[in-house]
C-alpha positions as CSV (number, residue, x, y, z in Angstrom):
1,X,21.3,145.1,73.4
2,X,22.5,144.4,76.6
3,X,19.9,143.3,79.2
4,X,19.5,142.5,83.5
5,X,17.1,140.0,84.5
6,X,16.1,139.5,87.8
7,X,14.8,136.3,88.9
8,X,13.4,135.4,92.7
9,X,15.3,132.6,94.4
10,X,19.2,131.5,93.3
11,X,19.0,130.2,89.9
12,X,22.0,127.1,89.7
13,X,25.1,128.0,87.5
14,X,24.4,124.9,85.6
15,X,21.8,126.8,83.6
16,X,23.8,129.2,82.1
17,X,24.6,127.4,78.7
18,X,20.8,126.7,78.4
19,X,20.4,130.4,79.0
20,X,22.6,131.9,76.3
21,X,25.1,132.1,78.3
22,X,24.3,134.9,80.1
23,X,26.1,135.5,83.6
24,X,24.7,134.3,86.4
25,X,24.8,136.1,89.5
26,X,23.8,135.5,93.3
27,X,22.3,138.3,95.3
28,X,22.0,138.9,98.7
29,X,18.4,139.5,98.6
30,X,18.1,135.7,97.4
31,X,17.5,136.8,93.9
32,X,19.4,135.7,91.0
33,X,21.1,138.3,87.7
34,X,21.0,136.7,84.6
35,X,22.5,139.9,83.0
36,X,24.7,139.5,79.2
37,X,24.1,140.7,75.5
38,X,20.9,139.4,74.1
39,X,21.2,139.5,70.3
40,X,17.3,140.1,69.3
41,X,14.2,140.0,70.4
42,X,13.4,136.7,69.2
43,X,16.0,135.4,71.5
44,X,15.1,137.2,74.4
45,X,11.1,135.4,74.1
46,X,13.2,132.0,74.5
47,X,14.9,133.3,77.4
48,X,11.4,134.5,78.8
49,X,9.7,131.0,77.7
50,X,12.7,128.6,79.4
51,X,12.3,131.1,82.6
52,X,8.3,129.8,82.9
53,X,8.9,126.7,82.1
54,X,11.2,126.0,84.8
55,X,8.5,128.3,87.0
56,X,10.8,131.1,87.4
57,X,9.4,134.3,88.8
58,X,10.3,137.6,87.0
59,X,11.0,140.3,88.9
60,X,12.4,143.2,86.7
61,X,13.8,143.2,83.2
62,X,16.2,146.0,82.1
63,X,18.0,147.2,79.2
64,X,21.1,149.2,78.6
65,X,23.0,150.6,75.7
66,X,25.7,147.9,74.5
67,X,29.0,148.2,75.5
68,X,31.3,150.0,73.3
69,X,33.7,148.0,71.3
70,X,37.7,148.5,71.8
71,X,37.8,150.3,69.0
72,X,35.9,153.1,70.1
73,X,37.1,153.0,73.9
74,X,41.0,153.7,71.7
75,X,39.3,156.6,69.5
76,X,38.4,158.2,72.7
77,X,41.0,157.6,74.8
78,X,43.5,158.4,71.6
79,X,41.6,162.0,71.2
80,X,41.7,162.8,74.9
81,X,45.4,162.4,75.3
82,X,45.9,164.8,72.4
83,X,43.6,167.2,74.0
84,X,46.6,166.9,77.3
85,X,50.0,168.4,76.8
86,X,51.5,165.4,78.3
87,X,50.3,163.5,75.3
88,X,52.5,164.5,72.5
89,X,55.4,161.6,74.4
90,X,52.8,159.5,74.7
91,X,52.2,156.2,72.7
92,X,49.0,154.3,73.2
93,X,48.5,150.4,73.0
94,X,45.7,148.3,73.1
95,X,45.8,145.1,75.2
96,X,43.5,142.4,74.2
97,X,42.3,139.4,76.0
């Protein structure tokens, strides 16, 4: 599951590792994102426990369906060009990081 956790006050990159590696990011409003996939609920108590014990404040926590793998993003992309006319010249290839 993918999750967004807001944090009050500018969290240091450095603490990303020791937060599963979840991004980091600065907002405006001087609060911090931790925002990433978070594999089980176990995991996501030790995220909760670290953020207390370095006296964090929680200010929301969000979920959102995972992203979906490659694989599916070609399926779909695969059966909307052969919905198009155009697509019967068209061949389709996947770049991957």
């Amino acid at each position: 599951m993918r999750y967004v956790i807001r944090v009050k006050g500018h969290l240091d990159p450095f603490w990303q590792e020791w937060f599963e590696h979840l991004s980091i990011t600065h907002e405006r409003d001087g609060t911090t994102l931790l925002s990433g996939q978070i594999r089980d609920q176990a995991v996501l108590y030790g995220i909760l426990i670290k953020m207390r014990d370095l006296g964090l404040t929680l200010l929301e926590l969000s979920t959102s369906a995972p992203i979906k793998p490659p694989e599916e993003w070609a399926a779909l992309l695969t059966a909307a060009l052969h919905r198009c006319s155009c697509a019967d010249d068209m061949e389709l290839f996947l770049i991957e990081d």
